[in-house]
N, C-alpha and C positions, 0 to 999 in steps of 0.2 A: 219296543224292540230297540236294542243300542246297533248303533250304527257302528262299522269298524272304524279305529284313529287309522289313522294315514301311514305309519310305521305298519300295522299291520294289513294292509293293502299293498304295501311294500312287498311285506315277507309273506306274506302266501305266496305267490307266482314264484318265491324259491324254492319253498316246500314242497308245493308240487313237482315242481320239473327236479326237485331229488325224488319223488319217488316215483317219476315218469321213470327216471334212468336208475332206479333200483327195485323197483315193482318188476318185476319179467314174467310175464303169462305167454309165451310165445305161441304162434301158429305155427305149424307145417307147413314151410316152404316147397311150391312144386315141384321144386329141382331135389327136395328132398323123400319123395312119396317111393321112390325106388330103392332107397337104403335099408337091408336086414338088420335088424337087431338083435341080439343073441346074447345068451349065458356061455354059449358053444363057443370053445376057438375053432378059431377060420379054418378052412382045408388048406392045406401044406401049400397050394401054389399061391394064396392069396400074398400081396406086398403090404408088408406095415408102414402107413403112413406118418400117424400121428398118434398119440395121445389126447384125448378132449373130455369135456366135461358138458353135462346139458345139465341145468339147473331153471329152478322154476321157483318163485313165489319171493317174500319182502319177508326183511325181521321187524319193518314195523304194520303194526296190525288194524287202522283203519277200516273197516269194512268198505267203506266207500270208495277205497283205491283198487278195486279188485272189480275183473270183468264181470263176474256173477255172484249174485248174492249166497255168502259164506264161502266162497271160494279157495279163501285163505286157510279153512279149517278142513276142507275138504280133500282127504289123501286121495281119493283115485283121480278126482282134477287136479292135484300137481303133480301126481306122479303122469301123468298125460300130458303135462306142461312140459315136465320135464324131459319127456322122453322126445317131445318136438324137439325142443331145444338140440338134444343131444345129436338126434339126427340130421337139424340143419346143418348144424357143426362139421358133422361127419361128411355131406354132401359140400362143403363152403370147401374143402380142402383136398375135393373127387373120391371122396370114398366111397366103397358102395355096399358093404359090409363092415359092423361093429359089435364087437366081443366086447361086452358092457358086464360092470359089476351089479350088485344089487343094490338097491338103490340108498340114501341115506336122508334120513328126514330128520328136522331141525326144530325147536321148539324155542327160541328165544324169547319166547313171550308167555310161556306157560300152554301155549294151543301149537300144535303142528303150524308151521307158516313156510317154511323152505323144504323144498324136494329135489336133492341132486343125485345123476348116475356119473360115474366116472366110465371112461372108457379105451379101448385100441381101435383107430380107425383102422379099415384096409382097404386095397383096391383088388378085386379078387375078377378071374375071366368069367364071362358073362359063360354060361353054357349054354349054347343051342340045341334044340328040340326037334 
């Protein structure tokens, strides 16, 4: 077994922490578990917030940097990643309704690895029952 040189003991702990902060597999945030998601535009009283985007997954493709095995190749886990993403977003900015496009998937690598939706936040009145 070769042991690593010292340069490269070095540059791992940078490689990783690039693809700490460019790997995104996001959770659902609790503050986010209340926000609609939709193809539908809002009803007329709701107020446009924001523009956002929820995005999921690396263009580079290690298997090892991915919370479940195959993850990277697996469209309905990034498109669930990304649809986290999109909705924390949504929630990070008080929104509680999002008219979201469809979604757009990425292949940099020759395999699906990126899953983004683009969107309109809004903040719309809660109706009571």
């Amino acid at each position: 077994m070769t042991m690593p040189t010292t340069s490269m003991r070095r540059v791992m702990p940078a490689l990783l922490s690039v693809c700490a902060l460019a790997c995104s597999y996001p959770a659902l945030a609790p503050i986010a578990h209340d926000v609609t998601v939709t193809t539908l535009p809002p009803p007329p009283s709701c107020e446009h917030i924001a523009s956002i985007r929820g995005r999921a997954g690396t263009g580079w493709p290690p298997a090892e940097t991915f919370p479940e095995p195959s993850s990277y190749t697996d469209r309905p886990l990034l498109l669930g990643y990304a649809m986290n993403d999109l909705r924390n977003r949504a929630a990070a900015v008080g929104a509680n309704y999002v008219h979201r496009s469809e979604p757009t998937l990425s292949a940099p690598w020759g395999s699906i690895t990126i899953a983004e939706y683009a969107g309109f936040a809004y903040r719309c009145p809660l109706h009571r029952g």
